[in-house]
C-alpha positions, -999 to +999 in steps of 0.1 A: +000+000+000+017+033-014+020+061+012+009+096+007+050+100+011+055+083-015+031+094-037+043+132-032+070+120-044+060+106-067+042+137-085+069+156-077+090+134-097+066+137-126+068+175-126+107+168-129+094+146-161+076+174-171+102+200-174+129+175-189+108+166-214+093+192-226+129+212-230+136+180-247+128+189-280+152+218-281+178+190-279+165+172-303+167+192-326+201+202-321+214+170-319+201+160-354+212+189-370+249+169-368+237+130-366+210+114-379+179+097-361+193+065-350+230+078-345+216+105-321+197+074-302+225+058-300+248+085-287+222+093-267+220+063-242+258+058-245+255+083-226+227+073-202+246+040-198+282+060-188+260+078-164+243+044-148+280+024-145+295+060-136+269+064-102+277+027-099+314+030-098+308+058-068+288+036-049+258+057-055+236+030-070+240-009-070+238-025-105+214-058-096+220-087-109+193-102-133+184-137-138+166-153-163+131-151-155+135-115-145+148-112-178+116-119-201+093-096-184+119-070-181+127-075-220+089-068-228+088-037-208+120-023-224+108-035-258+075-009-256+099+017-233+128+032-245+132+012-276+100+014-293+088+050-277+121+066-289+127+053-320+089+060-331+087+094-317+123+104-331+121+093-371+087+107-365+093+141-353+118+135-389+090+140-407+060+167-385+066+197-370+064+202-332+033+220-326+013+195-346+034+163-329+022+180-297-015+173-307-008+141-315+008+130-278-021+151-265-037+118-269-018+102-246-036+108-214-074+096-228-055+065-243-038+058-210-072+067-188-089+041-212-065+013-209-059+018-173-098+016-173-100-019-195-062-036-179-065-023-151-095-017-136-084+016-125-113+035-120-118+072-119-147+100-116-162+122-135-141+152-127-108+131-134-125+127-171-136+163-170-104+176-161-081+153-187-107+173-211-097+208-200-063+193-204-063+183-237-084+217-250-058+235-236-032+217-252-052+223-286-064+261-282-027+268-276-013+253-309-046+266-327-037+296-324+000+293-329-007+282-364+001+249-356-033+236-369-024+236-406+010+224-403+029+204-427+030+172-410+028+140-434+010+111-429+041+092-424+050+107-394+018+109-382+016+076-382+051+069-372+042+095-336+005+079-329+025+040-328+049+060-301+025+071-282+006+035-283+040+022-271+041+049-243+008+042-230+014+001-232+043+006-214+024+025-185-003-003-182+027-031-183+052-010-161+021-006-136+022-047-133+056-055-139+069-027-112+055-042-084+079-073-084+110-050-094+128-017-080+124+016-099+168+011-103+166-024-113+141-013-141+158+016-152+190-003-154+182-028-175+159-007-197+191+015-203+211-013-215+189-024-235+187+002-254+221+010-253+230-023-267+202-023-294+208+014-309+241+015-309+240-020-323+218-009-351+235+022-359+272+009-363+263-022-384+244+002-404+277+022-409+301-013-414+279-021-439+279+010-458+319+020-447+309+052-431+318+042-392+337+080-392+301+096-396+290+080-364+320+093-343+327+128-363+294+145-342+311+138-308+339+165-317+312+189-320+302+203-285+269+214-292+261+179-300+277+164-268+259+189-242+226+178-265+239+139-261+242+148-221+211+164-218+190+134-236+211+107-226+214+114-188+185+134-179+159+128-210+165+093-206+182+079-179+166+100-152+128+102-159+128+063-171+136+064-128+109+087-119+082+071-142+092+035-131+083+053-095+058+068-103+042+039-117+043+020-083+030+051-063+002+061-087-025+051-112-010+049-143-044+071-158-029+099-136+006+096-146-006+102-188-026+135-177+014+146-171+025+143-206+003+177-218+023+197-194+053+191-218+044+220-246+040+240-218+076+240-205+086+241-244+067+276-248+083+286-216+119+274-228+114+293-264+103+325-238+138+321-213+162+304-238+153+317-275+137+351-269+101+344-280+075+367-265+038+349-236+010+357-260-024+358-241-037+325-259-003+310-244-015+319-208-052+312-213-041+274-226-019+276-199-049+278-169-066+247-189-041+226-190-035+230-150-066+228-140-069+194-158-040+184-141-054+190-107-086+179-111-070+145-126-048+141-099-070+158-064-102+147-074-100+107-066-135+082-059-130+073-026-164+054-023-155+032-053-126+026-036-141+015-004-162-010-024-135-029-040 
């Protein structure tokens, strides 16, 4: 039985997710402007796994050891989350902009509330709906009228960023099961590996087979690519894979999806602080809707349907 310790925590750490992902896209971008999709994911959790054996080195974390039957459940998660989520979401942002990519993972929190609801049995009230709603409008009245609505996205990545966000939300109904016989740590570790060892798998043969193995190292002489690399590899992926795998054994996993539309909102705010860009009134209107539908999701819980079960 989670503690309300815990489950501050918990939230807290989501707000953390928040903020690193949605300043993630600013590194994104930057990093492919010098490697391409599956070179940057590679490079990138290089880098999450130097940080992992690094804090382990230090004595900061212990590395557990994994047998075989921990293996296959933990291989299933990872599949769905980082592999799948990353890899969709990055060749898709190739090919949509990211106003319009942000209405696409505005999705996220009705398809998690829903399979929460079916996998589950997670149940929630009508506020909780009401609220992941308000959410979502925000999220859409904002990039309305940013122009986002008639962008240039094709139907390739369209289709390519609605698979990631199935593999996000599969991932929170699995990691809501398979966290309760595992450690936040001993998840994150091997779901770091993983991807470690697949990407950068993937990417090298790639580049024996063609005979261009320079082009994968040439971007790590470039130091706007490494503090990009740093950024995604250690905080964008190594650090909120922790705090979701947490979250997701303090918290319904329909309240952790309501999370994901607070992302734009921290990449407005980093275009205001880091490039210049000026708070239009729509910005701060969408704003408003988009917390409220946070704290309705999270506040407004059934406690008689809970004293029935």
């Amino acid at each position: 039985m989670s503690t309300l310790k815990n489950q501050r925590k918990a939230y807290i750490g989501l707000i953390l997710i928040t903020i690193i992902i949605g300043l993630s896209f600013i590194f994104v971008i930057i990093g492919l402007r010098h490697a391409s999709p599956m070179d940057l994911l590679a490079h990138r959790f290089t880098a999450a796994a130097i940080s992992i054996l690094i804090l382990w080195v230090f004595g900061l974390i212990k590395i557990p050891r994994f047998n075989f039957k921990k293996a296959k459940s933990l291989l299933l998660l990872s599949l769905f989350y980082p592999l799948l989520f990353f890899a969709l979401q990055t060749f898709g942002l190739e090919h949509s902009t990211a106003s319009e990519a942000g209405i696409i993972f505005s999705t996220t929190p009705i398809i998690t509330l829903v399979a929460a609801s079916l996998f589950l049995k997670e149940r929630t009230t009508i506020l909780q709906k009401i609220g992941i709603l308000f959410s979502i409008v925000g999220i859409l009245y904002i990039i309305y009228f940013s122009g986002g609505a008639g962008g240039s996205t094709t139907l390739k990545g369209i289709l390519l960023l609605l698979l990631s966000v199935f593999a996000l939300v599969t991932y929170y109904v699995l990691g809501k099961v398979i966290s309760a016989a595992f450690s936040a740590m001993e998840i994150t570790v091997w779901m770091t590996m993983f991807a470690f060892f697949i990407f950068n798998g993937f990417s090298i043969g790639n580049h024996f087979h063609n005979q261009t193995l320079n082009q994968f190292f040439d971007p790590l002489v470039k130091s706007e690519f490494l503090w990009a690399v740093l950024y995604l590899g250690v905080l964008s992926s190594m650090l909120t894979a922790f705090l979701t795998n947490y979250a997701l054994s303090q918290v319904p996993a329909s309240q952790i999806g309501v999370f994901n539309n607070l992302s734009p909102l921290v990449s407005i705010a980093g275009g205001i602080f880091i490039l210049g860009e000026t708070l239009f009134i729509y910005q701060i209107i969408g704003g408003v809707l988009v917390l409220a539908g946070v704290i309705m999701t999270v506040f407004f819980k059934h406690e008689k349907s809970l004293k029935k079960v």
